[in-house]
C-alpha positions, 0 to 999 in steps of 0.5 A: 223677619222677612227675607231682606232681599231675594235670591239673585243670580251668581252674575247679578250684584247687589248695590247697597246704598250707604248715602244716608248713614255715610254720606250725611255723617261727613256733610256738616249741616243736618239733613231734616228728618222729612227729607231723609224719609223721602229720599229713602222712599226715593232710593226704594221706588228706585228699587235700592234693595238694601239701605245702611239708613243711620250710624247709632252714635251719641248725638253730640258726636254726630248730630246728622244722626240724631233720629236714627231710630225714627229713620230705621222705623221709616224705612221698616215700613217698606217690605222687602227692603233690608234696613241697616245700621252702622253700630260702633260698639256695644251700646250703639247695637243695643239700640240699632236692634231695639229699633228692628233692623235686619242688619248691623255693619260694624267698623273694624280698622286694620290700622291701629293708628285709626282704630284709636282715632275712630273708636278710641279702641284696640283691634283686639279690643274691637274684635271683642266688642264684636263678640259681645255684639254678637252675643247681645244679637243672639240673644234679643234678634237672632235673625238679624245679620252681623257684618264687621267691615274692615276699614282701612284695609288697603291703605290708611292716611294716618299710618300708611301702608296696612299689611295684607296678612293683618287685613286677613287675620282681623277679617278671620277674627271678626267671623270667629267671634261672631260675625255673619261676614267681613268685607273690605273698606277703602276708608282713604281711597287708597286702593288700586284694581291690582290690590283689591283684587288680589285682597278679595281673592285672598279674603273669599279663598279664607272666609267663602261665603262669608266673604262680604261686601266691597265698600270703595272710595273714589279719592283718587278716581279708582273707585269704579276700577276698583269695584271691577277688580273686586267683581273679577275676583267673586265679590257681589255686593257693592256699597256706594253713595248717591251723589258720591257723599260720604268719608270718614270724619276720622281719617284725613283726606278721606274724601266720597263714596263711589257714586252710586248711579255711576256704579249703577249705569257701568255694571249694567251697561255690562249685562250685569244686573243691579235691580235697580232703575237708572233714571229713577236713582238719577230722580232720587237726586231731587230729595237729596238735594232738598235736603242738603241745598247748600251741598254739591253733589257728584257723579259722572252719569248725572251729569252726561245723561243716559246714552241714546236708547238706553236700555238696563241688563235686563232687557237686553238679557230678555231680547228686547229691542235696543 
């Protein structure tokens, strides 16, 4: 398998579009199959790195997800992109790693009240589907990476307060049993920057490296402070949604993703690189929005534009002129 993204720079984040997988999982009408190829190739031209592109469940759960394995092959065809796919168990991965992605991404809720609403399982019980998953991924695609995202880690609508220490230990639990790293959702939007910061802190002091991504909501209009925090605090990969869709279908009020393009214009407009190019993401919108006519799309960049001689980290980083 080839390398699904290049080496960066310890400043310069990766942004990875989960638009497709979380975003559509939460809008009632289905996005046709021709549409969401050509909003990957949108995201791609953009130069989106890495793309969470389906959810392997059982169609009659979430008919948005229905061809997953024909829109993992699509974005297959393009190189250097990481493709991956959120699995919640065992058979859902057998599937995703049959279809040839580089990366799975499995939901671990801190909270057991919705660790049983979502999967109807355990944390324990979920920590073991991890190590059967990793187990499988071993043996058929060693080379494919695994990350368990704790859901709920800050906060969860059905049970309220989620202790820091059970985020921690679930996060350990997780790489023990397999996982190549273990990030932190904000899966009600519950988060404030105090918080996150002191949970990543907590988390890369624990795992290192295999501390992962930074997965923010933005419910309560936190969701950019909140990815600052996590910055501040060493984390450098960031999910985020095109046009801010996305939530989970199985916690109450858990409303949309951060906005990618907002994501994408604040990180740059702070010298920090994102590889990605602004105005073309903000064209990406076209393909979405043809997809999903009916669906109202967010975002505070779109909808202001990009400033007078704009100019991305980049550039400005070469010396050219603003």
């Amino acid at each position: 398998m080839q390398e699904p993204h290049p080496q960066r720079s310890t400043e310069a984040v990766l942004i990875s579009e989960v638009g497709p997988r979380d975003g559509l999982q939460s809008v009632k009408a289905t996005m046709p199959t021709h549409h969401k190829r050509a909003w990957i190739d949108a995201l791609v031209a953009a130069g989106v790195q890495e793309i969470e592109v389906a959810s392997f469940v059982p169609a009659r759960l979430l008919p948005q997800m229905a061809d997953a394995a024909e829109v993992a092959r699509h974005a297959l065809t393009h190189p250097g992109v990481c493709v991956m796919a959120l699995v919640p168990n065992l058979k859902g991965a057998e599937a995703a790693l049959h279809a040839g992605v580089h990366k799975l991404t499995m939901p671990v809720s801190a909270s057991e009240a919705h660790s049983l609403a979502n999967v109807r399982k355990t944390r324990e019980q979920m920590i073991e589907e991890v190590r059967a998953i990793a187990r499988l991924r071993d043996e058929i695609a060693p080379t494919v990476k695994l990350e368990a995202g704790i859901s709920t880690a800050f906060g969860c609508t059905l049970q309220g307060a989620v202790a820091e220490d059970d985020v921690i230990w679930l996060a350990e639990a997780c790489v023990k049993a397999g996982a190549d790293e273990s990030g932190l959702s904000d899966t009600t939007g519950m988060a404030n920057p105090a918080q996150v910061k002191r949970l990543f802190t907590r988390l890369r002091r624990s795992l290192g490296s295999q501390a992962g991504a930074a997965h923010m909501h933005n419910t309560r209009g936190l969701g950019l402070a909140n990815c600052l925090a996590a910055y501040e605090a060493g984390v450098r990969t960031f999910d985020a949604s095109l046009g801010g869709l996305g939530g989970c279908p199985y916690a109450p009020g858990a409303s949309g993703n951060v906005v990618t393009e907002d994501l994408v214009f604040m990180f740059e407009a702070m010298g920090i690189e994102t590889g990605i190019d602004l105005a073309r993401l903000l064209a990406a919108r076209l393909p979405l929005s043809a997809g999903l006519p009916h669906e109202p799309l967010y975002g505070m960049t779109p909808e202001a534009g990009l400033p007078k001689g704009w100019q991305p980290a980049s550039s400005r980083q070469a010396g050219l002129p603003s």
